[in-house]
ROKE-276290 format. One record per residue (C-alpha): residue number from 1; residue in three letters; x, y, z. Coordinates in steps of 0.001 Angstrom, whole numbers. Last residue first. Layout:
ROKE-276290
+-----+-----+---------+---------+---------+
|   i |  aa |       u |       v |       w |
+-----+-----+---------+---------+---------+
| NUM | ALA |       X |       Y |       Z |
...
+-----+-----+---------+---------+---------+
//
This chain:
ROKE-276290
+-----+-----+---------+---------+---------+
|   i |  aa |       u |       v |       w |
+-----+-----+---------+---------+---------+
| 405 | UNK |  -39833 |  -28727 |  -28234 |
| 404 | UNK |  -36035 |  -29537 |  -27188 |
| 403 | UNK |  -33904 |  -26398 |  -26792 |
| 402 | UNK |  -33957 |  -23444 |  -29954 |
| 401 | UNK |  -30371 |  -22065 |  -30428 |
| 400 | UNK |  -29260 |  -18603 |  -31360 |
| 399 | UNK |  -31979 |  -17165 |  -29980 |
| 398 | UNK |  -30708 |  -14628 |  -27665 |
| 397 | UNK |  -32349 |  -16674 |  -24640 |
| 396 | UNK |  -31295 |  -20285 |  -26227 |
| 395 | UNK |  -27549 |  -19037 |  -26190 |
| 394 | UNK |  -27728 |  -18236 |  -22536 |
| 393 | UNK |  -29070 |  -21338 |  -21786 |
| 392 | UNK |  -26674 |  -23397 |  -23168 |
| 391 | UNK |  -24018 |  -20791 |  -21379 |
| 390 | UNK |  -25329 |  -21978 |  -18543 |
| 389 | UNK |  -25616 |  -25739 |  -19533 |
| 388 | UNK |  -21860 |  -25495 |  -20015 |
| 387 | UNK |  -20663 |  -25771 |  -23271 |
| 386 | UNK |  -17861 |  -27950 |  -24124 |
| 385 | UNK |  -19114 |  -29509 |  -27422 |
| 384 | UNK |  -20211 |  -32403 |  -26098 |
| 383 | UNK |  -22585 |  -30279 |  -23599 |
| 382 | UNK |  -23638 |  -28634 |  -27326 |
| 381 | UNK |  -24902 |  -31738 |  -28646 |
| 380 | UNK |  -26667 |  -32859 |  -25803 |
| 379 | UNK |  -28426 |  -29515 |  -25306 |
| 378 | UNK |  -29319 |  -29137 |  -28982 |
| 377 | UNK |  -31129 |  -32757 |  -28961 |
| 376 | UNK |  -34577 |  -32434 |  -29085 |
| 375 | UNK |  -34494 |  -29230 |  -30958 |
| 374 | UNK |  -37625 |  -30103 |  -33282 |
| 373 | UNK |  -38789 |  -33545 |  -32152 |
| 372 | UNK |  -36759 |  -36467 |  -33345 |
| 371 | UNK |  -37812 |  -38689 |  -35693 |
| 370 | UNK |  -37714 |  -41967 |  -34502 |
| 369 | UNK |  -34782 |  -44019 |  -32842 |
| 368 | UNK |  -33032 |  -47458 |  -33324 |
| 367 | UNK |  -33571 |  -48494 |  -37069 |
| 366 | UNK |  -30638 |  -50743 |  -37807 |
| 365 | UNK |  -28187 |  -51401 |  -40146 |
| 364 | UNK |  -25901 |  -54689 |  -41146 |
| 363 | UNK |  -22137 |  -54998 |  -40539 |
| 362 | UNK |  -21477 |  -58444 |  -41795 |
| 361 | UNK |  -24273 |  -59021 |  -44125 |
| 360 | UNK |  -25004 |  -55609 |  -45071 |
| 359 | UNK |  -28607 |  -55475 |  -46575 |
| 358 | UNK |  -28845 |  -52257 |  -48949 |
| 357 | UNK |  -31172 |  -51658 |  -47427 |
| 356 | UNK |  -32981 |  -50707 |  -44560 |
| 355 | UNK |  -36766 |  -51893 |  -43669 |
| 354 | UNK |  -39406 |  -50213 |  -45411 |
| 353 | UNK |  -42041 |  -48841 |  -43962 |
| 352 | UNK |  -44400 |  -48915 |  -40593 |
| 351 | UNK |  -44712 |  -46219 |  -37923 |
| 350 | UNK |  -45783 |  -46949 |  -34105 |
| 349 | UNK |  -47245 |  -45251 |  -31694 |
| 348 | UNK |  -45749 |  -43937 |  -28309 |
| 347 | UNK |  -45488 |  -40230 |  -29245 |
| 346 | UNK |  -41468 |  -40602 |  -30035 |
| 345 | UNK |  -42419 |  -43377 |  -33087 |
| 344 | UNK |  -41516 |  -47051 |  -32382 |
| 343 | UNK |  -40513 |  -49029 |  -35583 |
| 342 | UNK |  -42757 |  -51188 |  -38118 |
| 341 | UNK |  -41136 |  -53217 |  -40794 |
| 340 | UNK |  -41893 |  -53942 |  -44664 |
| 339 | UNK |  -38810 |  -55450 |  -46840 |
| 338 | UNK |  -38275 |  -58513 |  -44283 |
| 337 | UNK |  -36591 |  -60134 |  -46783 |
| 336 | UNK |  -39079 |  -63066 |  -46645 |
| 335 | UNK |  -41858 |  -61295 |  -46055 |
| 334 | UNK |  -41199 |  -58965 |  -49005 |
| 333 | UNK |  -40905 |  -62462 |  -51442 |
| 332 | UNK |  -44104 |  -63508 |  -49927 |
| 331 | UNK |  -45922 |  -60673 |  -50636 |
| 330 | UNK |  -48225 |  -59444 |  -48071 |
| 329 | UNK |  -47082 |  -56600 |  -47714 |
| 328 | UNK |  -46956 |  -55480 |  -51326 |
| 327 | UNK |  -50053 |  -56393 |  -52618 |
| 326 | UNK |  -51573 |  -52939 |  -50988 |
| 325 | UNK |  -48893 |  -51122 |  -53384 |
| 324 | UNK |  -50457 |  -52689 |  -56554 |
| 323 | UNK |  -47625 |  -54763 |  -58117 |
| 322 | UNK |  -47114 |  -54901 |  -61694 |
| 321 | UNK |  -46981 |  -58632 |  -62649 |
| 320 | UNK |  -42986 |  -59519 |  -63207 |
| 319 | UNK |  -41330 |  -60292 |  -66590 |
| 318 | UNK |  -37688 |  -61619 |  -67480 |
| 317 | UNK |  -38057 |  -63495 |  -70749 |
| 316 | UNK |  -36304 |  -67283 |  -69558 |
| 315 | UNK |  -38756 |  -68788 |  -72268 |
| 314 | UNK |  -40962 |  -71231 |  -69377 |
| 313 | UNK |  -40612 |  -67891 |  -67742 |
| 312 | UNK |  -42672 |  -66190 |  -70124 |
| 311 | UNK |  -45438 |  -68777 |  -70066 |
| 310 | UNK |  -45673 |  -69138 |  -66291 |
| 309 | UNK |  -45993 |  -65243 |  -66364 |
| 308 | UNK |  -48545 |  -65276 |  -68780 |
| 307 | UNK |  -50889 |  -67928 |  -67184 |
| 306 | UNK |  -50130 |  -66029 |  -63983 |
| 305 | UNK |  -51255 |  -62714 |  -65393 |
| 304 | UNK |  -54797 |  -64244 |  -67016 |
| 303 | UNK |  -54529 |  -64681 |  -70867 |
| 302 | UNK |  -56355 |  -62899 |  -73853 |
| 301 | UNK |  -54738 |  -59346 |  -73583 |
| 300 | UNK |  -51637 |  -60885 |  -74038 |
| 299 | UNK |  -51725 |  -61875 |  -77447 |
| 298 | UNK |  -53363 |  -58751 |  -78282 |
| 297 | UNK |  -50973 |  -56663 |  -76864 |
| 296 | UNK |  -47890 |  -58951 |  -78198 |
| 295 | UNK |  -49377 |  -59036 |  -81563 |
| 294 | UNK |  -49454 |  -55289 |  -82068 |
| 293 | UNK |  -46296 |  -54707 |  -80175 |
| 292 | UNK |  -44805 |  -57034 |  -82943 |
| 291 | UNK |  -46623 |  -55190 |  -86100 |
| 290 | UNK |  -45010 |  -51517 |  -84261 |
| 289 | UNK |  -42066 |  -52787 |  -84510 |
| 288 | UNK |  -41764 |  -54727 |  -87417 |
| 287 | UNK |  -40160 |  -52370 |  -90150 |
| 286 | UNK |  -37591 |  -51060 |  -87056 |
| 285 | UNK |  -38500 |  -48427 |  -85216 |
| 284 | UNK |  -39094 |  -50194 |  -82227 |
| 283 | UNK |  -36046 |  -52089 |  -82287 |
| 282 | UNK |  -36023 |  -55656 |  -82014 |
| 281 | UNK |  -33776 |  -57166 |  -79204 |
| 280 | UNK |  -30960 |  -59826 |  -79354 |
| 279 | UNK |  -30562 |  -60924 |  -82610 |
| 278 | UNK |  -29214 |  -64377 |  -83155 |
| 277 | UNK |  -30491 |  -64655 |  -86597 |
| 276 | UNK |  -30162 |  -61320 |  -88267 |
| 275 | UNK |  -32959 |  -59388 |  -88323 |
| 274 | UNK |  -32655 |  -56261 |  -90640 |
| 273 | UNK |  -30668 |  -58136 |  -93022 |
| 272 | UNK |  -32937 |  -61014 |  -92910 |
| 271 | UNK |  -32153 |  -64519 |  -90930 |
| 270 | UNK |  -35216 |  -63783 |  -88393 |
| 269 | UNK |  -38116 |  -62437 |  -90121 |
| 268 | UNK |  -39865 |  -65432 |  -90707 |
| 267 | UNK |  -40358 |  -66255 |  -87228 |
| 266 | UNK |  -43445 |  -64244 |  -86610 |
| 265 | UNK |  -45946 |  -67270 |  -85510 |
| 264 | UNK |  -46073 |  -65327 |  -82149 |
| 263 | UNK |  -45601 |  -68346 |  -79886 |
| 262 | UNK |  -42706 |  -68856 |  -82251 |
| 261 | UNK |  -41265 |  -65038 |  -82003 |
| 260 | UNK |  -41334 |  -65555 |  -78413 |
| 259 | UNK |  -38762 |  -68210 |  -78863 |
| 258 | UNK |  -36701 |  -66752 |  -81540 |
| 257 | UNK |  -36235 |  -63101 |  -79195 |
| 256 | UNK |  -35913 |  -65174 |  -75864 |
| 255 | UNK |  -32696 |  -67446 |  -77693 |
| 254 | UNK |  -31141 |  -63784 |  -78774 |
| 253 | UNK |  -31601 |  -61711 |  -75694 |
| 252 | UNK |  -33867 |  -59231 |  -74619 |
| 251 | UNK |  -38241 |  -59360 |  -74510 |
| 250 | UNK |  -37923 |  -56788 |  -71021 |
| 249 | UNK |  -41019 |  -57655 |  -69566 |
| 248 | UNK |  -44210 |  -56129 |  -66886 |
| 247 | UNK |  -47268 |  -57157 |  -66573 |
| 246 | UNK |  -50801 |  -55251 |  -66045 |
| 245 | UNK |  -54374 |  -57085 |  -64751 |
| 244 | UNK |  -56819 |  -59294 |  -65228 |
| 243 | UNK |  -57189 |  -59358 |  -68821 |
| 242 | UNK |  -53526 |  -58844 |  -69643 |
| 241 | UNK |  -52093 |  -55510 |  -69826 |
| 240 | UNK |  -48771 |  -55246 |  -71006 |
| 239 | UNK |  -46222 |  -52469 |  -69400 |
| 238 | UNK |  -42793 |  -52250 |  -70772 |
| 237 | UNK |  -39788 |  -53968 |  -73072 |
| 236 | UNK |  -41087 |  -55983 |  -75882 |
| 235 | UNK |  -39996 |  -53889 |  -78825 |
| 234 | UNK |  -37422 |  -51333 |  -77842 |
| 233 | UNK |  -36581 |  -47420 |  -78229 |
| 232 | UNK |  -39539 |  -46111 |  -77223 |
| 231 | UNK |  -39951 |  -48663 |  -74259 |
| 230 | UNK |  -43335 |  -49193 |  -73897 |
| 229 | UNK |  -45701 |  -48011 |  -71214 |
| 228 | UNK |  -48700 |  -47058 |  -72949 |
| 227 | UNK |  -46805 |  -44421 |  -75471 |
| 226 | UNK |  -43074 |  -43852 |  -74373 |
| 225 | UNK |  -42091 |  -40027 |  -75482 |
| 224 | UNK |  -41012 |  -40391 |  -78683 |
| 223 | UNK |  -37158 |  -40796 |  -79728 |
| 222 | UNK |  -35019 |  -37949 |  -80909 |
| 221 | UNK |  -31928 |  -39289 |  -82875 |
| 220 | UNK |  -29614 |  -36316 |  -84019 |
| 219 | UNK |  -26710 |  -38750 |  -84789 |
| 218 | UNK |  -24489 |  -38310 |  -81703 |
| 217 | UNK |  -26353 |  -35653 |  -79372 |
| 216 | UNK |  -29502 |  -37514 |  -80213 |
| 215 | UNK |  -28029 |  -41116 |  -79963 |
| 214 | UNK |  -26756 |  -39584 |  -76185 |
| 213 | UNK |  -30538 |  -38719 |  -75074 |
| 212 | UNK |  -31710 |  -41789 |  -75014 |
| 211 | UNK |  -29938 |  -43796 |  -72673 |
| 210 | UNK |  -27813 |  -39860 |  -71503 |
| 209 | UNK |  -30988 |  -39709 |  -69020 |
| 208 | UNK |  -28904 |  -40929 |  -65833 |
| 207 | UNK |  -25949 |  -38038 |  -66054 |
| 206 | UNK |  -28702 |  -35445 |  -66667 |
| 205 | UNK |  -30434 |  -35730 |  -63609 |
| 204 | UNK |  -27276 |  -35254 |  -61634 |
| 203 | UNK |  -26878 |  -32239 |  -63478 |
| 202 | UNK |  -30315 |  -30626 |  -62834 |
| 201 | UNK |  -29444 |  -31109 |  -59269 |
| 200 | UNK |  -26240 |  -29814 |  -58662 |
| 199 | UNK |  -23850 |  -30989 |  -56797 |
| 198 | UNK |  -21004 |  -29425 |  -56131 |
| 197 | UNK |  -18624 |  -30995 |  -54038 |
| 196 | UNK |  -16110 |  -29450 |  -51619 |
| 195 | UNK |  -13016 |  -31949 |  -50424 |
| 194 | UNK |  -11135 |  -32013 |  -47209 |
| 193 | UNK |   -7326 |  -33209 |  -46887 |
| 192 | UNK |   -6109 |  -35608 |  -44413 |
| 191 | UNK |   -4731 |  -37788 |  -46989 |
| 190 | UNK |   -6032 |  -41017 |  -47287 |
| 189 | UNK |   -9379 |  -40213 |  -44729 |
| 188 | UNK |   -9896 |  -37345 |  -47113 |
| 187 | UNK |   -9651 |  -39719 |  -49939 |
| 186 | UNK |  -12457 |  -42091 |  -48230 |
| 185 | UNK |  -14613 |  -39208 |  -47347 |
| 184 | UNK |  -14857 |  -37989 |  -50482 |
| 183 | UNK |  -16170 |  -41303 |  -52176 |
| 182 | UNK |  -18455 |  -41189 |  -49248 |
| 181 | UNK |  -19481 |  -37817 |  -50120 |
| 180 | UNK |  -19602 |  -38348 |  -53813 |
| 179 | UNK |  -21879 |  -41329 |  -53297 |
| 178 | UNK |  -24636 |  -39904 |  -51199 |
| 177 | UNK |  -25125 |  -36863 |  -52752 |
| 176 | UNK |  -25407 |  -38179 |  -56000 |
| 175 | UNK |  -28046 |  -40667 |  -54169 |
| 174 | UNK |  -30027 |  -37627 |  -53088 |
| 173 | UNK |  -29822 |  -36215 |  -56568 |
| 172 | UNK |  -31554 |  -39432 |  -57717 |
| 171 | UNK |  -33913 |  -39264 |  -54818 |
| 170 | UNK |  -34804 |  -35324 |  -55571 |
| 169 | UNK |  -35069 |  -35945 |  -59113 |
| 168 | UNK |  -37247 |  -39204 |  -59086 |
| 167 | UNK |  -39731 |  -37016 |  -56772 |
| 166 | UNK |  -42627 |  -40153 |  -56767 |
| 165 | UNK |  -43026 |  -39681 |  -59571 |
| 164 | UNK |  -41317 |  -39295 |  -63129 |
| 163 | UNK |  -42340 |  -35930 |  -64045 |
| 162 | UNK |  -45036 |  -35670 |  -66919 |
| 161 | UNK |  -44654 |  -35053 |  -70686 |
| 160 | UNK |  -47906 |  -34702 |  -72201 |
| 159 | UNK |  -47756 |  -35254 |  -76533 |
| 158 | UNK |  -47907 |  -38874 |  -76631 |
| 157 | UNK |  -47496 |  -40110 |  -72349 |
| 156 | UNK |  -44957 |  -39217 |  -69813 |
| 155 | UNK |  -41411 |  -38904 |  -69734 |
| 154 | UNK |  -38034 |  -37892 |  -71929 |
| 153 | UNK |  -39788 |  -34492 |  -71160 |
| 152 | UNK |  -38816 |  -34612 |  -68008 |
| 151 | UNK |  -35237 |  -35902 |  -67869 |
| 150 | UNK |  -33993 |  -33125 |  -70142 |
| 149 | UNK |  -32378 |  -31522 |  -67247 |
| 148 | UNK |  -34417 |  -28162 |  -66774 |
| 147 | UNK |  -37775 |  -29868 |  -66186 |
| 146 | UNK |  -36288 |  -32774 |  -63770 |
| 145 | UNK |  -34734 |  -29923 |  -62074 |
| 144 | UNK |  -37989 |  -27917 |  -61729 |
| 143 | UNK |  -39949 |  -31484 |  -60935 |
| 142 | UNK |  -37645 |  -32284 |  -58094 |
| 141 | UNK |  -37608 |  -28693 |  -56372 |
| 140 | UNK |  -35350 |  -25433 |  -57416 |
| 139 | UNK |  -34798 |  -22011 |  -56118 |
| 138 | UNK |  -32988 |  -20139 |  -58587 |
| 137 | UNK |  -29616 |  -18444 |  -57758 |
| 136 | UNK |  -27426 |  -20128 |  -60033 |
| 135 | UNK |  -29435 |  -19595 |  -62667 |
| 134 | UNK |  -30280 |  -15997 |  -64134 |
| 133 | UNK |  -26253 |  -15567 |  -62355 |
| 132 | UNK |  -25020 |  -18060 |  -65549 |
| 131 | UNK |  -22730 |  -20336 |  -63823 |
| 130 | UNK |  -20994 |  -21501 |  -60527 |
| 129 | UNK |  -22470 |  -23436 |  -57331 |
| 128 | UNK |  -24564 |  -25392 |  -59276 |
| 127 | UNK |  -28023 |  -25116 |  -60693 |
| 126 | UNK |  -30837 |  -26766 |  -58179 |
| 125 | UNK |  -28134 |  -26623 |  -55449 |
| 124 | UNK |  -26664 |  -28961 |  -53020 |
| 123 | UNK |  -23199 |  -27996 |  -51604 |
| 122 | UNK |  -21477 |  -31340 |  -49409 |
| 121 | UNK |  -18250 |  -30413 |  -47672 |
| 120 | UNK |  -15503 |  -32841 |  -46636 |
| 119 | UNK |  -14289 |  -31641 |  -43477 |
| 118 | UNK |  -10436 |  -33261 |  -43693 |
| 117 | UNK |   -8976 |  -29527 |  -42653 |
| 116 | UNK |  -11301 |  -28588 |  -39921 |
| 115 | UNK |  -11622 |  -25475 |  -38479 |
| 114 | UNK |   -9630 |  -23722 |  -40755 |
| 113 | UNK |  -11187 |  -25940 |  -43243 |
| 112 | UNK |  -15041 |  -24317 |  -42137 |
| 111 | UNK |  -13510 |  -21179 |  -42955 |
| 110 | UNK |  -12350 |  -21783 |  -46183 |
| 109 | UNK |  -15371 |  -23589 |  -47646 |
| 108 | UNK |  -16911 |  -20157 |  -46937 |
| 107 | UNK |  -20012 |  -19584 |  -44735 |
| 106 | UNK |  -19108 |  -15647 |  -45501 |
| 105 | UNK |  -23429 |  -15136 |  -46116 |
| 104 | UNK |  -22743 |  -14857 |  -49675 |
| 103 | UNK |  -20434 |  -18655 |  -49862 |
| 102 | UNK |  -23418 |  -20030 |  -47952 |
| 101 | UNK |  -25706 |  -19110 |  -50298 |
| 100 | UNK |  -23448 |  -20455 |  -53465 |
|  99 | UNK |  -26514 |  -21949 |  -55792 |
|  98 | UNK |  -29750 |  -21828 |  -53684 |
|  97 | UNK |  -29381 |  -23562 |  -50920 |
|  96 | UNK |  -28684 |  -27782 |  -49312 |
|  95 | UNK |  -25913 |  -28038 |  -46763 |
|  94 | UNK |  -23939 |  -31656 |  -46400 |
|  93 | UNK |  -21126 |  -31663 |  -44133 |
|  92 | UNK |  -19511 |  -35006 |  -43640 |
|  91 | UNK |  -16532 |  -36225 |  -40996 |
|  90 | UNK |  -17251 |  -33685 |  -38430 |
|  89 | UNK |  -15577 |  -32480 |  -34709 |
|  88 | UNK |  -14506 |  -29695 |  -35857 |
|  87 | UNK |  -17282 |  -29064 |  -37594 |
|  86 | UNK |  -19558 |  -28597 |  -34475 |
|  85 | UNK |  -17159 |  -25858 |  -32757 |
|  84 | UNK |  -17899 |  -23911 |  -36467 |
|  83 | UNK |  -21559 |  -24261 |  -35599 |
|  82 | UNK |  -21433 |  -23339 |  -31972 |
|  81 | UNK |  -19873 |  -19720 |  -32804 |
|  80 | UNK |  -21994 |  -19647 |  -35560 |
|  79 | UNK |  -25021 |  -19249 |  -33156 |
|  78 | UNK |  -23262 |  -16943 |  -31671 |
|  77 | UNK |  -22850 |  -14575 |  -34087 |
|  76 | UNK |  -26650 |  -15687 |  -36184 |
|  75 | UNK |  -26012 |  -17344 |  -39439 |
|  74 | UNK |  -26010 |  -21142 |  -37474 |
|  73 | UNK |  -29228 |  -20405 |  -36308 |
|  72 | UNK |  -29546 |  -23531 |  -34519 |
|  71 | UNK |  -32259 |  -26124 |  -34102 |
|  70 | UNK |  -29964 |  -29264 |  -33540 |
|  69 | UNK |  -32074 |  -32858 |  -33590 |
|  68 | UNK |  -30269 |  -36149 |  -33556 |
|  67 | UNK |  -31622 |  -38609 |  -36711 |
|  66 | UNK |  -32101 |  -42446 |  -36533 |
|  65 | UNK |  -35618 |  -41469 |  -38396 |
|  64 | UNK |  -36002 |  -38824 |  -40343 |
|  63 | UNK |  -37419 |  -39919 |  -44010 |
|  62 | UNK |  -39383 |  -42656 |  -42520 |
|  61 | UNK |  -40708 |  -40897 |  -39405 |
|  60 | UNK |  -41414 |  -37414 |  -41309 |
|  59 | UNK |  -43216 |  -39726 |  -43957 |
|  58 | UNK |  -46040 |  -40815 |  -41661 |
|  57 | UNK |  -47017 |  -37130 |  -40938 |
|  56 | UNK |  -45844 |  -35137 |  -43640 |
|  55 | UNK |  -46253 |  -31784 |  -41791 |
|  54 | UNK |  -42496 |  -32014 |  -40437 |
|  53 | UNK |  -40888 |  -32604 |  -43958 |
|  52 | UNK |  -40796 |  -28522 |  -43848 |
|  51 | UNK |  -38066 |  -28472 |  -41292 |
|  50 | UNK |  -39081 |  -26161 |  -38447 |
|  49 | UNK |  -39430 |  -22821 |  -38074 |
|  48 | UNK |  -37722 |  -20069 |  -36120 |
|  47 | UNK |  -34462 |  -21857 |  -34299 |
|  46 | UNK |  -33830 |  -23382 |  -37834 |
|  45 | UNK |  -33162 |  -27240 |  -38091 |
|  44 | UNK |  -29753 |  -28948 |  -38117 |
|  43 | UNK |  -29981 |  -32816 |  -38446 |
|  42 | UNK |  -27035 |  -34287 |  -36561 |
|  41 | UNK |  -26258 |  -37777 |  -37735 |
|  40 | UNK |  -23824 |  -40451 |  -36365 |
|  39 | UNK |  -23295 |  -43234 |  -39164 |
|  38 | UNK |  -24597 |  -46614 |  -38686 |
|  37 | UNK |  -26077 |  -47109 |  -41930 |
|  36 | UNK |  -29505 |  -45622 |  -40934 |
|  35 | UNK |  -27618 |  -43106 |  -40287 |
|  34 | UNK |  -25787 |  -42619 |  -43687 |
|  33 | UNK |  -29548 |  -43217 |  -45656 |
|  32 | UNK |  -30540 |  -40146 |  -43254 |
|  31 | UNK |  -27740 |  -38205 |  -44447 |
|  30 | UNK |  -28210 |  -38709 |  -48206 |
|  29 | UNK |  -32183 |  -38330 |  -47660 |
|  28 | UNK |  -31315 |  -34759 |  -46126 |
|  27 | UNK |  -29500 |  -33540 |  -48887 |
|  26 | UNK |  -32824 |  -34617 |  -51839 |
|  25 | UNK |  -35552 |  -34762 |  -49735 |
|  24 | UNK |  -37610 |  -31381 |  -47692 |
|  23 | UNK |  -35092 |  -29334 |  -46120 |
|  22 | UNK |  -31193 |  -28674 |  -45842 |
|  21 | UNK |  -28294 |  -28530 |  -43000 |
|  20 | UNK |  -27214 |  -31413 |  -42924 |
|  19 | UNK |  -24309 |  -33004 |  -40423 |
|  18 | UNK |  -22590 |  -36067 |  -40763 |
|  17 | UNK |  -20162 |  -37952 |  -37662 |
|  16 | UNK |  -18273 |  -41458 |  -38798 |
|  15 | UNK |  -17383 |  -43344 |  -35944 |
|  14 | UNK |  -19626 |  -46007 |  -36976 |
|  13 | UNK |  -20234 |  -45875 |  -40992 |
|  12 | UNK |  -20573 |  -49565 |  -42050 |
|  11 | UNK |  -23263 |  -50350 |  -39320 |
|  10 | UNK |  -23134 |  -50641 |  -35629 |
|   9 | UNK |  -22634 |  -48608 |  -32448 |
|   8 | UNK |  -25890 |  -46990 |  -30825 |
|   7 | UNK |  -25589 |  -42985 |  -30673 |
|   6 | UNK |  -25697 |  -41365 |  -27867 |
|   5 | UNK |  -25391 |  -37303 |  -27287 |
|   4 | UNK |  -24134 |  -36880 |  -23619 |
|   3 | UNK |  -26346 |  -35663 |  -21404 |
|   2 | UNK |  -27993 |  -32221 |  -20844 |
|   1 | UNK |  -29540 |  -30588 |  -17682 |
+-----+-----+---------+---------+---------+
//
C-alpha cells in the first residue's frame, strides 16, 4: 500500500527533515520557505479538519507547495506514539499555539529530547511561552500582534491607524521563525545539543519598529502617523503623485539633497546652522519641512512619471513608479529574473506566482510538487517509520491518523 516518502535532492537544506504543526501563515511560511529550499517537509494536519489555508484557493498552492501531507492527531495515545517515532528522525520542529499548549497537554521540550537530543524546537505564540497568564494564553492573528506591538499604530493615515497589509506581522514573524531555527540548527549540528525558541509574535514585531519608536524611549520623541505616504520623520522619502500616476523616492545623501534643492530654487538654506552644507537628509520637522514637501508635490504633480523618473536619476535620487500589481508580469525587469512562474497543481491545472528566492547560485531551489491533499502522504511517512501497512490501518480505524483524501 505505501511507498517510500520522496523528496527530490537539491537546494541548501537537503538532508535536512522539518516538521510544522501550525495553521494559516506565520510557522507554516518558515517551513514552506525551508522546502522550497531543498529541505524535506512534513506538514502535520488534524485527522478532523483540515488546515484553514485550504479554502484559499490559489494561495493554498503558493503557501503549500513542495509540502508532504501527515493528518495525525498527534494528542491522541497512538497517535503520539507515531509522532515521537517522527522526531527521531527530525532536524526542525516548528509548532504554532497559544502561549505553552504543548507544554499543558505533556508535549514537553523534554520528551521530544529523549527522543531526540539535537531536535531543535520551534514554539510560535502571539505572547510568548512565559508571562502575564491574561496573555500568554490569547489567541493571536497578524493584526492582534501588530496591535499589541506598537507596529500598528506607527501605521496608517492622520488620526486612523491601519495594519500594514498584506499580514506584515505574520510574514515578519514567519521570517523570525525562519532565522532562529536555522541559526539553531547550525549549533545543534556543532554540538549535538537541541535548542527551544520562543517566538513570539508581538515581539518579533517589536524588534523591526524600534526606527521610530527608539527616539521615543530615548528623548520622548513621538512622530505622526505618515500623512499621504511620507516618511514622518524625513523630507523626500514616500509616495508622490505625478499627473499620471504615483512615484516613489528616498531624497538621501548630501550631493542629491543640493541638487534637488536647485531644481527647487531652495538652495539658500544650505550653509545655515540647521542645514549645514553637506547634509544628507532634511528632517520633517525641521523649519523647512513641511515648505519642501510643499514644493516637491507641486513640482511633481506637473510632470508625467517617466519625465520624473528620468529627472531623478539624472541626480542619482533613488525613485521607482509604484507598480500596479497587473504591471507586474509584464515587467521587463520580472521577466528577466523570472520573478512570476506557473507550476502544476494536483487537479491537473496549473497555479502561477512567484518564483523562489532568495536565488542560490550554486545550490538553487525548485518548485517540484503542489499542495498536497489532506493526508496524502501519512502512509508513506509512517512505512518509513517502520509501520506496517496493517498497523497503518489500524491506526487510521481509531483515528489517530487520517490516510490520503
Amino acid at each position: 500500500m505505501s511507498n517510500k516518502v520522496s523528496t527530490p535532492e537539491f537546494g541548501p537544506l537537503h538532508g535536512v527533515r522539518v516538521v510544522f504543526s501550525a495553521l494559516e501563515i506565520a510557522g507554516p511560511f518558515p517551513a514552506q520557505m525551508m522546502a522550497e529550499w531543498g529541505a524535506e517537509v512534513i506538514w502535520i494536519e488534524h485527522t478532523k479538519y483540515p488546515d484553514t489555508i485550504r479554502v484559499m484557493k490559489n494561495y493554498r498552492e503558493l503557501a503549500r507547495r513542495n509540502l508532504h501531507s501527515l493528518s495525525i492527531d498527534i494528542f491522541s495515545e497512538e497517535g503520539k506514539k507515531a509522532f515521537l517515532k517522527l522526531m527521531e528522525t527530525t532536524d526542525i520542529f516548528i509548532e504554532s499555539s497559544k502561549g505553552p499548549a504543548f507544554k499543558r497537554r505533556g508535549m514537553t521540550d523534554e520528551l521530544l529530547w529523549e527522543h531526540n537530543k539535537s531536535l531543535v524546537i520551534v514554539h510560535l505564540s502571539g505572547y510568548g511561552q512565559y508571562g502575564e497568564d491574561q496573555y500568554i494564553n490569547l489567541p493571536s492573528y497578524d493584526h492582534i500582534a501588530q496591535a499589541f506591538s506598537g507596529y500598528l499604530v506607527q501605521n496608517g493615515d492622520g488620526d486612523q491607524p491601519v495594519p500594514a497589509f498584506p499580514y506584515s506581522g505574520d510574514y515578519i514573524s514567519g521570517f523570525m521563525v525562519l532565522s532562529s531555527a536555522l541559526a539553531a540548527l547550525h549549533n545543534a549540528k556543532r554540538t549535538g545539543e537541541g535548542e527551544s525558541v520562543d517566538v513570539a509574535m508581538y515581539e518579533a514585531l517589536l524588534r523591526v519598529s524600534h526606527y521610530y519608536m527608539i527616539d521615543y524611549f530615548n528623548n520622548g520623541t513621538l512622530y505622526p502617523r505618515t500623512t499621504k505616504g511620507k516618511d514622518p520623520t524625513q523630507v523626500g522619502c514616500g509616495v508622490y503623485r505625478c499627473n499620471d500616476g504615483c512615484i516613489t523616492m528616498s531624497w538621501v545623501g548630501g550631493p542629491q539633497i543640493r541638487r534637488l534643492l536647485e531644481v527647487l530654487d531652495h538652495t539658500h538654506i544650505l550653509g545655515t546652522d540647521e542645514f549645514p552644507e553637506g547634509i544628507p537628509g532634511i528632517r520633517a520637522d525641521s523649519s523647512q519641512g513641511q515648505i519642501l514637501e510643499d514644493k516637491l508635490d507641486a513640482f511633481f504633480g506637473e510632470k508625467t512619471i517617466d519625465e520624473t523618473l528620468e529627472l531623478l536619476e539624472s541626480m542619482t535620487i533613488a525613485a521607482t513608479r509604484v507598480l500596479t500589481i497587473p504591471e507586474l508580469e509584464s515587467h521587463p525587469q520580472y521577466i528577466a529574473r523570472e520573478n512570476i512562474v506557473e507550476w502544476d497543481t494536483l487537479s491537473g491545472g496549473k497555479c502561477k506566482g512567484s518564483n523562489i528566492v532568495p536565488k542560490f547560485t550554486k545550490n538553487p531551489g525548485q518548485i517540484w510538487r503542489s499542495t498536497p491533499s489532506r493526508g496524502m502522504d501519512t502512509a508513506s511517512i509512517l512505512s518509513d517509520l517502520g509501520y506496517s501497512d496493517q498497523e497503518i490501518h489500524a491506526l487510521a480505524e481509531v483515528g489517530a491518523v487520517k490516510l490520503a483524501d
